[in-house]
Every structure is written in C-alpha cells, then in structure tokens.
N, C-alpha and C positions, 0 to 999 in steps of 0.2 A: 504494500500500500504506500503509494506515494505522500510526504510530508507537506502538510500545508503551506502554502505559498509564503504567509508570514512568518513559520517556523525555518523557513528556508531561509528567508533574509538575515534572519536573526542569526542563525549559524554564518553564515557568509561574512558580517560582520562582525561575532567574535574572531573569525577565522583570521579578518581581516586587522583587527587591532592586535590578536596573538604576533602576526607574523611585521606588523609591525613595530615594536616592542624587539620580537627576534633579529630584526636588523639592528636597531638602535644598539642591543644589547653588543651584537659582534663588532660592530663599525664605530662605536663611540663612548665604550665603557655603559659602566652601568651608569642608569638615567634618575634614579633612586634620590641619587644627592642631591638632586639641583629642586629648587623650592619655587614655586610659581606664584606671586600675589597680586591681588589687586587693591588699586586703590584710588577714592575719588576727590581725594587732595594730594596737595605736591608735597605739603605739611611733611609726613613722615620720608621722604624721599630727600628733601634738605642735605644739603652737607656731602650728597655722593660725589664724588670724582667722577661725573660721566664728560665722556670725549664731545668737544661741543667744535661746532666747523661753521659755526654763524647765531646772527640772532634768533634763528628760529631750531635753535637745536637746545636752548637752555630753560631752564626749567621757573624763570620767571616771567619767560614769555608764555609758557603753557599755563600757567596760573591766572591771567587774563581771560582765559579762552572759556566758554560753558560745556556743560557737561562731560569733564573732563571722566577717562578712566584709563590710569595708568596698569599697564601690567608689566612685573618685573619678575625677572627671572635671578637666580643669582644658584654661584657653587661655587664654594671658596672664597678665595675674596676677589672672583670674576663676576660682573652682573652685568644686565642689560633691559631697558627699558623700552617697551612700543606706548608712545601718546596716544591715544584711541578717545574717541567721541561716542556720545551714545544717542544713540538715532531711535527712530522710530519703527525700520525695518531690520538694524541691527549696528554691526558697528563702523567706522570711519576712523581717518587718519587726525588726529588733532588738529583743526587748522582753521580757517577763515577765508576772504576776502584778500588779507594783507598778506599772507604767505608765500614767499616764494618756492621753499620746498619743502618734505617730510621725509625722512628717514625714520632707522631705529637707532636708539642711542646707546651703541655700546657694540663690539666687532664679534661676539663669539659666535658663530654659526649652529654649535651645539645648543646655547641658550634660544637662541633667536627657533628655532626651530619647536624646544621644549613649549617655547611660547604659542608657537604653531598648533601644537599637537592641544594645548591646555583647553585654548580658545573654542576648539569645536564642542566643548561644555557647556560655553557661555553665548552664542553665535551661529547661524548658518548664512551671515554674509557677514565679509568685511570690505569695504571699500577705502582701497588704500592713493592718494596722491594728493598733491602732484610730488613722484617718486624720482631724484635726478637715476642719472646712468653712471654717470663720469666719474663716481668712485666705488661703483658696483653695489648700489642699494637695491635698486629694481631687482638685479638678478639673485641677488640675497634673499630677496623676499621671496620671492615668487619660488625658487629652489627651496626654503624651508617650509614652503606654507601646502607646495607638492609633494614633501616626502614625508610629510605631516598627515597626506589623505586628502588636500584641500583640490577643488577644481581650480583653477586661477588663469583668468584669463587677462592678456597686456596688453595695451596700446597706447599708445600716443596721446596725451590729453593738452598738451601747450608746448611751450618754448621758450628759453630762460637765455636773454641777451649778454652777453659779457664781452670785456674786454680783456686781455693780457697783456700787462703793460711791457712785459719782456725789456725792461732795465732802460726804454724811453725816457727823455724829460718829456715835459709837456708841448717844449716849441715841435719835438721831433713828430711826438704824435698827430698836432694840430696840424702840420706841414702833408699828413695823410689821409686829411678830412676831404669832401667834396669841398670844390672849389667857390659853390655859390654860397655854402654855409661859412666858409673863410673870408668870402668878399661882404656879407652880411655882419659877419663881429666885428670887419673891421671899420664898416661904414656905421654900425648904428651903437660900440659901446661905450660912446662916451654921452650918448643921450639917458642913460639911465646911472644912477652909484647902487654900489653892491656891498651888502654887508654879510659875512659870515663868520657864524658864533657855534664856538666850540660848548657851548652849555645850554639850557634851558631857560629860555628867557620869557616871562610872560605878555610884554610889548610884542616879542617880535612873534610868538606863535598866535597872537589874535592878530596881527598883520597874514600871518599865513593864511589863518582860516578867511581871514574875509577875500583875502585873492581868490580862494578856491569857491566861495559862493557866488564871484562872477566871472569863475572861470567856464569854459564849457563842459569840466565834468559835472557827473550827476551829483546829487548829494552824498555826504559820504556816509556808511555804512557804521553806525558803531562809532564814531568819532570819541566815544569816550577812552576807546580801546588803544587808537592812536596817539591820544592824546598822554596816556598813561604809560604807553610804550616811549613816547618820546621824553617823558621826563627821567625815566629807569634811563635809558641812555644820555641824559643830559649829565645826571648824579654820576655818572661813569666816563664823563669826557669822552664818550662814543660819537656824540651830535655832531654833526654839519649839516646846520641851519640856514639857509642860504634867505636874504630877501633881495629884490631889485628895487629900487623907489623911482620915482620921476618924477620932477620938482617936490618932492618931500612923502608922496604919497605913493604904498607900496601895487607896484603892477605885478610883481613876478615872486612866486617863492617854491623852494625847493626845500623839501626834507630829506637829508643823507644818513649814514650813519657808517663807520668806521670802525673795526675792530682785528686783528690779524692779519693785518698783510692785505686787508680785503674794502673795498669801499661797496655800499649798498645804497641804491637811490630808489628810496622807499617813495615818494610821492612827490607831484610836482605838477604845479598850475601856473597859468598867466591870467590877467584877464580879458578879454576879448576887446572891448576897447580898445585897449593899450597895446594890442596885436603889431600897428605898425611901429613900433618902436622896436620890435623882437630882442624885447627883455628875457625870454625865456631862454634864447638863444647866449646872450650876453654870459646870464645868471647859469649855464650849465658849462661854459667856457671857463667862467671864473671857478667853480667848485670842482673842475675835473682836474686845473694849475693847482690847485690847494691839496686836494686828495696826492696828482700823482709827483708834483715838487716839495711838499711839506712833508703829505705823511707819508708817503714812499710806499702806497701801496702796492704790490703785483696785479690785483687783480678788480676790476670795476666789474659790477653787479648789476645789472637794468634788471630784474626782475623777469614777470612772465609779461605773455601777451606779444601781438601780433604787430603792434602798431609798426607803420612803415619808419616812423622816424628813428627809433632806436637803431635803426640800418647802419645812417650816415654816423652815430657816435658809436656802435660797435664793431665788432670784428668778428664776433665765434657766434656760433646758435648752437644749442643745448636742447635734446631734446628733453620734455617730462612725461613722466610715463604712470598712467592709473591701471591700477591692479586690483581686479576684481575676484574676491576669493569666494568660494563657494562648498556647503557642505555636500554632497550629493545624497550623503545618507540620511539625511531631514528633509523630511517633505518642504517643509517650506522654503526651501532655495530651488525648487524643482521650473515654477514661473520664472526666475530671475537666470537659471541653467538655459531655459530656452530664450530668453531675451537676447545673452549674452553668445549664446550659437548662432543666430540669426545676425548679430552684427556683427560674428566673426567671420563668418560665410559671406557676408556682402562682398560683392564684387571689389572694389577697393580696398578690403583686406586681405582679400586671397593673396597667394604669394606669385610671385613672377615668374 
C-alpha cells in the first residue's frame, strides 16, 4: 500500500534536513557551536568589532531605521550579523530610500550560512538588496542561502556610480571632464560663493533644506532620518556640507560625507530658478577639490540611480544586485516561487 502523499513529503524533508546536516557535518566541522540570535535592538549588539566598509554598514545607522531585526550568529570569538527588516510578507534587507548598499556584517561563510539554515524557522521569503558584487557579497549570499535549502533567485536591481581617484589631484581629474561642463565652471563660478563645513551647523542645514523645497526633487522621505544621520556625522567630522549662495541667499547645496579613504555624496539640490547660474555645477566642483586635494580620498561614491548626469563626474558603474530567497518547503513562498520563475524566464533574462 502506497504512503500518503503528505506522509511522503514529510519523509522527503527529514531526509532532506538529515543529509543536510551530513554535509555541514563533513565539510565544516561540527555546526553544534555556533549560537544563532535575534534581536530587535542594536542595544545588546553595542560594543562588537564588526568590519564596517561605509556608513551604511554600522550599527548607528541601523538604529534609525524601523522594524529592525538583527540576526547574529557567533563561534568563538568569530561573529556575524545580517540587518533584516520585518515586513508584512516576511523578511528584507535593513534599508531605506537613502541606502546605497547592504551586505552582511562580518566575513565567515560558515556563520553566514548557519544564519541561512536558522532563518527558514523564522521566514519563507527574504528579500535581500540592493546587494554590491565588487567585494563578493551577492555571491556570499546567495551560495549560503542555497546550500542552506533556500531557492534564490538574482538580478540586477540599480547601479552604484563611483569614481577612482587613482593618486589624481583634482586639476588632473577636472582636465578629464566633458568639455562643456569645464567651459560652464569656468564661465559661471564666480557668480555664486561656496561654503563648506566640516560639522553640523544648524544655519546652514535649514539653508539646505529650503534649496531642496524649491529644488525639482520631490519631497523628501523621512527627512527626520536624514537629518539625524547628518548630525551623527557632523559629531564625527564625517560632514561635507556644501552651500552655494548668490548675493547672500542660498541657490545650491550639497550633503557629502567622508570616512576611509572614501567620499559619499549623499544628496544634492539646486533651485530651479537659480538654474542659470549653475551653482550646482560650481558647488560639486568645489566639494570634489576639497574631498580629492584635502582629504585625499581614493574613492568618490555617487550612490545609486540612473540619472544621466553622474556620467560626466564619474568613471566606473557598479552593478546592484537583489536577491530573492525562497523557502520551497512552505507553502506560502509557493505564489512568490512562480512570480519569481516567470520573470526569470522572461525573454530579457534568459541567457545569451
């Protein structure tokens, strides 16, 4: 007599956590040690030594963010952290609006994995990005979240501008710009003065915000969020605060930030009036002299997004990459299994 169709499954999936367990056990020592927790403050995480590669890898910028849940893994005195969101259909990468990337925080592949394997207790979807490549995060993921059981599907979700200053001054660089934007700083920068302040200043940050309420962006999202990130960096001599004025009153401003070798140009308005004078222009001229002749960075940062202009001030494109994990063995990732087939089968993903 043949076994019921659900007594079936059921074998099939111990068979299936036995043998994987049996790998873990040959391939990576016993899995016993290593402790798996969660947590919905940063509170008890304080104080660790995690490996941090900018401002969105440290743990007081996750502390801004809503419904946070950390899960951390640790053996020995190795540990590693995934920032995770909690959602409505399950879980997400910690992030926002303002992010320009997410990773895990911390290098062991045995933990990050452990973390993998924990998760399908608490989840049957995780939505991970925007994920960089360029130091093997993506592939990190998606290889522990696969040998964990997880379905995980990748692709493409933005693009993350930068520059490489490769040991340039600033005249070497600008001498590399398109020609119309070099003929533009040098016919319109003395119509505007430019000030830039290594701190947090509260003159000059309601000068920012009011550029940006008659600039052409939309409103901004959460502006408290911003505004509290920009002081956490102001207190740490991170900020380059950039404003333009024109006869006294501000047309142009720029928020940067500074840390490691690295400059970040978190946000930046003109206002549309004041367009012919291209103070924006001026004001990212003067802040790129400052970032790459003062602080000596290697590396400039434009974030994500498509816009044509980051073109003419960078060099490199970077792709980002979302990762969609999936349980198969819960029904309820079973809709989101076929969504995720269907747009991997579209024509434009198939392979070449």
């Amino acid at each position: 007599m043949q076994a019921p169709v659900h007594s079936r499954a059921r074998s099939v999936d111990r068979a299936d956590r036995a043998w994987d367990q049996a790998l873990t056990l040959l391939s990576e020592g016993n899995p016993l040690d290593i402790a798996v927790s969660y947590h919905e403050t940063v509170t008890k995480l304080q104080g660790l030594d995690l490996p941090g590669k900018g401002p969105f890898d440290r743990l007081d910028w996750f502390a801004l963010l809503e419904d946070p849940l950390f899960v951390q893994a640790e053996r020995g005195g190795e540990q590693l952290i995934l920032p995770l969101q909690v959602g409505p259909s399950g879980l997400s990468s910690l992030t926002n609006w303002f992010s320009f990337t997410w990773r895990p925080l911390g290098s062991s592949d045995l933990l990050l994995r452990a973390i993998a394997r924990d998760l399908r207790r608490r989840a049957y979807l995780l939505d991970l990005a925007p994920v960089p490549e360029e130091d093997g995060s993506a592939s990190r993921l998606e290889t522990a979240f696969r040998k964990a059981g997880w379905l995980v599907f990748r692709q493409q979700c933005d693009e993350n501008h930068v520059l490489q200053v490769e040991g340039r001054s600033f005249a070497e660089y600008w001498a590399m710009r398109p020609g119309k934007m070099r003929t533009t700083l040098k016919r319109k920068a003395k119509k505007v003065d430019v000030e830039i302040l290594d701190r947090f200043d509260e003159v000059a940050w309601a000068d920012y915000r009011a550029v940006y309420a008659e600039s052409w962006k939309p409103n901004e999202e959460r502006a408290d969020i911003l505004e509290a990130f920009a002081r956490t960096e102001g207190e740490a001599g991170r900020i380059r605060l950039g404003i333009a004025r024109a006869e006294g009153r501000p047309v142009a401003a720029q928020f940067w930030t500074v840390e490691d070798g690295a400059a970040y140009i978190h946000k930046l308005a003109h206002i549309e009036a004041a367009k012919p004078l291209s103070a924006g222009t001026t004001l990212s001229a003067a802040l790129f002299e400052r970032v790459i002749d003062t602080d000596r960075v290697e590396l400039v940062d434009f974030g994500t997004g498509s816009d044509p202009y980051k073109r003419d001030w960078m060099e490199l494109n970077r792709p980002r990459y979302r990762l969609t994990c999936l349980d198969w063995r819960q029904l309820g990732a079973w809709p989101a299994i076929g969504r995720a087939l269907i747009r991997h089968l579209a024509p434009h993903n198939r392979p070449s």
